[in-house]
N, C-alpha and C positions, 0 to 999 in steps of 0.2 A: 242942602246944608242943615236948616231946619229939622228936617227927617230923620236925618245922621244923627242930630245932636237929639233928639227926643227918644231914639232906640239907645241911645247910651245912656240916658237917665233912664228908661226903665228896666236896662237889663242891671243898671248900678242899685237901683230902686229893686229886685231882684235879690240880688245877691247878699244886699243888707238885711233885707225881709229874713231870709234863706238862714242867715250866721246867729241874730238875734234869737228865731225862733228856736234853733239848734242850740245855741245856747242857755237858755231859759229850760229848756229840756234838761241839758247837764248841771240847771244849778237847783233845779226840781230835784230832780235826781239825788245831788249829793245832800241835800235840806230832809230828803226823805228819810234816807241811810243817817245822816247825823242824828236826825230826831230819835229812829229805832235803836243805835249804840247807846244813846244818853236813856233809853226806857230799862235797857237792856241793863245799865249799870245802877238803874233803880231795881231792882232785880223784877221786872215787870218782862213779858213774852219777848224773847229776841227777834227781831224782823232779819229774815232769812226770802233768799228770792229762788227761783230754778237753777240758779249759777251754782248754786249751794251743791245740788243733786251731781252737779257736772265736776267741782273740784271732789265731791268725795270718791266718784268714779275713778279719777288722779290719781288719790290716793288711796283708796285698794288697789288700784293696777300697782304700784309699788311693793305692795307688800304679798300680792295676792295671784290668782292667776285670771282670766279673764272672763272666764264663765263666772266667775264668781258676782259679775255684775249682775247676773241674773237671778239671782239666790236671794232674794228679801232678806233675809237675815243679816248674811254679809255686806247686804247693801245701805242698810239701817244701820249697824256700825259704825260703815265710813260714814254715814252722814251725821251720822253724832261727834266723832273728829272732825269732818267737817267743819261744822258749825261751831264750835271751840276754834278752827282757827280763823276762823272769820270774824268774831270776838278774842282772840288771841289768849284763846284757852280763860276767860274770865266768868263764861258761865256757873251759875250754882244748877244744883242736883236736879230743881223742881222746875228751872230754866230747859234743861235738858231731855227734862221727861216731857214738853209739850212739843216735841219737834219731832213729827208725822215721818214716814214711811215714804219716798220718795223712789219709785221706781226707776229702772236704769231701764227704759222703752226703745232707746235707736238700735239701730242693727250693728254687726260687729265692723262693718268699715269706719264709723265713727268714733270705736274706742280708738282707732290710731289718732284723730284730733282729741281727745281729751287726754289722750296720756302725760303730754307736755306738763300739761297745768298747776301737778301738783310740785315740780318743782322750783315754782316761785311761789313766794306771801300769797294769800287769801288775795288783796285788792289788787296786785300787782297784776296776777293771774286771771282776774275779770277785765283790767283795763286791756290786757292782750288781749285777749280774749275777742272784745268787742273789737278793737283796732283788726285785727290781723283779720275778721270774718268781715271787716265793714269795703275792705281792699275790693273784691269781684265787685259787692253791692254799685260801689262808687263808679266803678269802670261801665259798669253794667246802665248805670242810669247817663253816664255821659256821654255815653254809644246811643241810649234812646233819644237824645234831647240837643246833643250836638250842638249846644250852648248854653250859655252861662244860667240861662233861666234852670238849670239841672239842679243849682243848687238850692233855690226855691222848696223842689219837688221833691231833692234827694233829701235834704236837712230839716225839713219843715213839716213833711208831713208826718203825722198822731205816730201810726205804726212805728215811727224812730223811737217814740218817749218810750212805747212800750217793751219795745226791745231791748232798750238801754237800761231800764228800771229793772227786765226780769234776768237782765244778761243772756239771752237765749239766741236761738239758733236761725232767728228772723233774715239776718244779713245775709246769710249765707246761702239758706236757700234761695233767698229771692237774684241776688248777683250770680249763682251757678244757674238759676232757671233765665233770669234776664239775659245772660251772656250767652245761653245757650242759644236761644231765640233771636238775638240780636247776628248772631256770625251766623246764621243758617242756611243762609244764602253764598254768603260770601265765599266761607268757610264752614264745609257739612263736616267734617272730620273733627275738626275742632269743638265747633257746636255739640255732636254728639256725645265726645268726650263732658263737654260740660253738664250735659243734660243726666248723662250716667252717674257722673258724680253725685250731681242731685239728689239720686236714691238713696243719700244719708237718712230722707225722709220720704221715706219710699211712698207712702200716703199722695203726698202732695205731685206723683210722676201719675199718678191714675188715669190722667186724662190726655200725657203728651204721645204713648205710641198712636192713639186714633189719630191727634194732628198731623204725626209724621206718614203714616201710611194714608192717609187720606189728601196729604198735602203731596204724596210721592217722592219724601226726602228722604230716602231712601241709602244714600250715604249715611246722613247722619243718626237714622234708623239703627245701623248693623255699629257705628258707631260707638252711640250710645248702649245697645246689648255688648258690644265688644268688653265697653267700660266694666259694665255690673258685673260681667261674667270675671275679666280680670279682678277686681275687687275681692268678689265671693272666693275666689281661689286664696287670693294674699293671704287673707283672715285668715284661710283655714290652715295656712302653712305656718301662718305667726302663730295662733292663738288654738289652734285645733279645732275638728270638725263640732265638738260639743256646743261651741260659745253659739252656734246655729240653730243647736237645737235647744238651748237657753233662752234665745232669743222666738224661737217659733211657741215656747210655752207662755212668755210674757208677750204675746200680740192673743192669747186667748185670754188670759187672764183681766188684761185691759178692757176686753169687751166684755167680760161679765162685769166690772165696774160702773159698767153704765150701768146696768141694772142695782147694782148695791150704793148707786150717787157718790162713788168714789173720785170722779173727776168735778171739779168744780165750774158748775153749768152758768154761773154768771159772766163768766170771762170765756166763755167758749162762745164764739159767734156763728155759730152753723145751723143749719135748717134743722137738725135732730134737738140740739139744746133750744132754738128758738119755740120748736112747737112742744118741747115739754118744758119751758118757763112759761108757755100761755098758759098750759095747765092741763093739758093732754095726757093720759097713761100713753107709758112708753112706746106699746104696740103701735101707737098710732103716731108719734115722731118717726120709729124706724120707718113703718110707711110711705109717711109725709120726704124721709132723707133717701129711700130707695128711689122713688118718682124723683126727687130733685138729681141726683145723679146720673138718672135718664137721661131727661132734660137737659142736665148740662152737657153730656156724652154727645147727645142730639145735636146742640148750638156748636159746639167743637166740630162735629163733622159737617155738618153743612157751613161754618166757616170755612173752613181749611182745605173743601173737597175741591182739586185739582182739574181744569178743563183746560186743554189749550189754547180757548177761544176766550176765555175769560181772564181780565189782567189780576194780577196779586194785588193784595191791600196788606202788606204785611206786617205793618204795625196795627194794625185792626185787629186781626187776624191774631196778633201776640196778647193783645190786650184779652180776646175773647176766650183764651185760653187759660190764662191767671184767673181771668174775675169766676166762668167758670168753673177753676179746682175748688176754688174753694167753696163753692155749694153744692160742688160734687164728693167733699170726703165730709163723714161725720165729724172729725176733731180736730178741729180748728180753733186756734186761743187766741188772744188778744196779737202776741206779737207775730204770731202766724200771718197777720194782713198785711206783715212788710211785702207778701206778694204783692198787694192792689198796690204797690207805690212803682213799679214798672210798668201797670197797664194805666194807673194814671200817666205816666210820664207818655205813652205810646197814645194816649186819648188825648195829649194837652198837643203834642207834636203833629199830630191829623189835623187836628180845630186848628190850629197854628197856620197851618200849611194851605189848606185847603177849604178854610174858612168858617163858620159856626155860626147858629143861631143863638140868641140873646138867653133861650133857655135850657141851650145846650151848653154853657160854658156857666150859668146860672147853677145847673144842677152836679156840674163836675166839682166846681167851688164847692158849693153844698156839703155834696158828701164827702169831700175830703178833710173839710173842717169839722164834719160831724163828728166825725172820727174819733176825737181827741173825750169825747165824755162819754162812750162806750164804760170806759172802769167805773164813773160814778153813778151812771144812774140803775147801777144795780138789778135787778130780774129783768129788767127790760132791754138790757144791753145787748143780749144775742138777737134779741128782735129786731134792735135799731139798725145791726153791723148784717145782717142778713138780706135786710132792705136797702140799704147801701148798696151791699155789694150786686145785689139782685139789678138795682137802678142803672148801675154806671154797666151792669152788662146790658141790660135792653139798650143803653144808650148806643153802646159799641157796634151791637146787632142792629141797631137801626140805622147808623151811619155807613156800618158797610153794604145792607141791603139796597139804601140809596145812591151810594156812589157804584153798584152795580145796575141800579137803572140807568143813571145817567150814562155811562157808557154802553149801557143796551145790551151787557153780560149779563 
């Protein structure tokens, strides 16, 4: 009775944790945004977030056709509309001239999700926005955690704030990549379906055919190519075969941005930015990120490699998969680490289950709280979130190496 009543005060204990932090998130948030409208209408720099880039997308697809997103010029446009209707057209002249170049970078199955957008208000269209991508997320983390302690994990952890502050595309990958991992077994058809979708951010799929082929899941292998393959076709029957080769000219031009520090290395937490904020020339970050993507390539298949004498660990196995994408692609941003909040949930639910040591549940805390001051402490933050993530994967890899001795696999 005791016990009964002590697991309901802390899954109660839990879920209070879970709403406060989540909400403290949303009133950061709107504190933020109030403060940059009230600078804005001192005619001081407008605070404008990547949601920005994604309604002006909106609305050039309105007016325009869709390769057009590819076109800098045209894209700069809408985001000068844009940003007027996000201040509801109250910007002055010299407000307008400091609002950068915001390239339209996803592939063309993603303009069918932003098209929507620009037919509601500026805020209206970011609150959907988040709500309607946060849907998979949610499902996705309460398929990992299969209790209440989910909302802890899903609402509380750092990667939410950053997601929610930049409006961006965090939820959605990580709920398409969790959900796809999570039915894989159950459901390979389905899974694969989800894992293809994913390729909105095609970067972030780098590392899951090795899983699949190496793990022999082979349904949701053909699945998932099934997926891309249908996708690639739709676009080109909607939108035509160009917006493809719009899209194949802006994935070169982004990589010569590295080179001309176009993308902003503080808020990018990857092994390429972390070894040129120590202060490395660049030749030697690409280095340092070709080796890391080894590595990770490496830890992915020898998780995932299939024997029939050996039992699955499959949330291990999920976990080792997320923590290394993401030290396996060069361009990973702040809200990009809503991945790690699936492979936390797949590491809390192992230790949960099958028990932990004092510094293994020491170090999962750690760096999930670390998390949250990544954006302030500035050149050092891709360092800090690279070492995180690098942590909680030795940790993954070391748990499942172990529970393969123990069972003598």
């Amino acid at each position: 009775m005791g016990s009964a009543s002590t697991r309901l005060s802390v899954v109660r204990w839990q879920v209070g944790l879970g709403l406060a932090i989540f909400i403290g998130y949303l009133l950061t948030v709107a504190l933020i945004h109030v403060d940059g409208h009230r600078a804005a209408g001192r005619g001081e720099t407008p605070l404008l977030t990547d949601f920005t880039s994604l309604y002006a997308a909106s609305m050039l697809l309105r007016q325009q056709t869709a390769v057009d997103l590819y076109r800098p010029r045209e894209m700069y446009q809408a985001s000068l509309q844009a940003a007027q209707a996000a201040y509801d057209g109250n910007l002055n002249e010299k407000q307008v001239r400091t609002i950068g170049l915001h390239p339209w970078m996803y592939p063309p199955p993603f303009i069918v999700l932003a098209a929507p957008l620009a037919y509601l208000p500026y805020l209206y269209a970011w609150l959907a926005w988040l709500v309607m991508t946060s849907i998979p997320y949610l499902l996705a983390m309460r398929n990992i955690l299969q209790d209440r302690s989910f909302w802890l994990v899903a609402l509380g952890a750092p990667p939410v704030f950053f997601n929610i502050m930049y409006g961006q595309t965090g939820f959605l990958s990580a709920g398409l990549i969790g959900l796809g991992l999570v039915w894989l077994r159950q459901r390979p058809i389905l899974a694969g379906v989800c894992l293809g979708l994913a390729s909105i951010k095609p970067h972030f799929g780098l590392l899951i055919p090795i899983a699949l082929i190496c793990g022999a899941h082979w349904k949701a292998f053909w699945s998932a190519m099934a997926t891309v393959f249908a996708m690639a076709v739709a676009t080109v029957l909607l939108f035509g075969a160009d917006v493809w080769f719009g899209f194949i000219g802006t994935l070169l031009s982004n990589l010569r941005g590295f080179e001309h520090n176009i993308h902003k290395w503080r808020v990018m937490p990857s092994v390429l930015s972390a070894l040129h904020q120590a202060g490395l020339e660049l030749n030697w970050p690409w280095r340092g990120q070709i080796l890391a993507t080894c590595l990770a390539a490496g830890a992915v298949g020898w998780a995932w490699w299939w024997h029939p004498a050996r039992p699955a660990h499959p949330r291990l196995e999920a976990a080792i998969l997320c923590l290394a994408t993401l030290l396996a692609v060069p361009m990973v941003y702040l809200y990009d680490l809503m991945l790690l909040v699936p492979a936390i949930g797949w590491l809390w639910a192992d230790m949960r289950d099958r028990g932990h040591r004092s510094w293994e549940l020491l170090l999962l805390a750690g760096g999930s709280a670390g998390l949250i001051g990544l954006r302030e402490i500035g050149n050092s933050g891709p360092i800090v979130g690279v070492m995180i993530a690098g942590s909680l994967l030795w940790l993954s890899l070391t748990r499942l190496r172990q529970s393969r001795r123990d069972t003598g696999a």
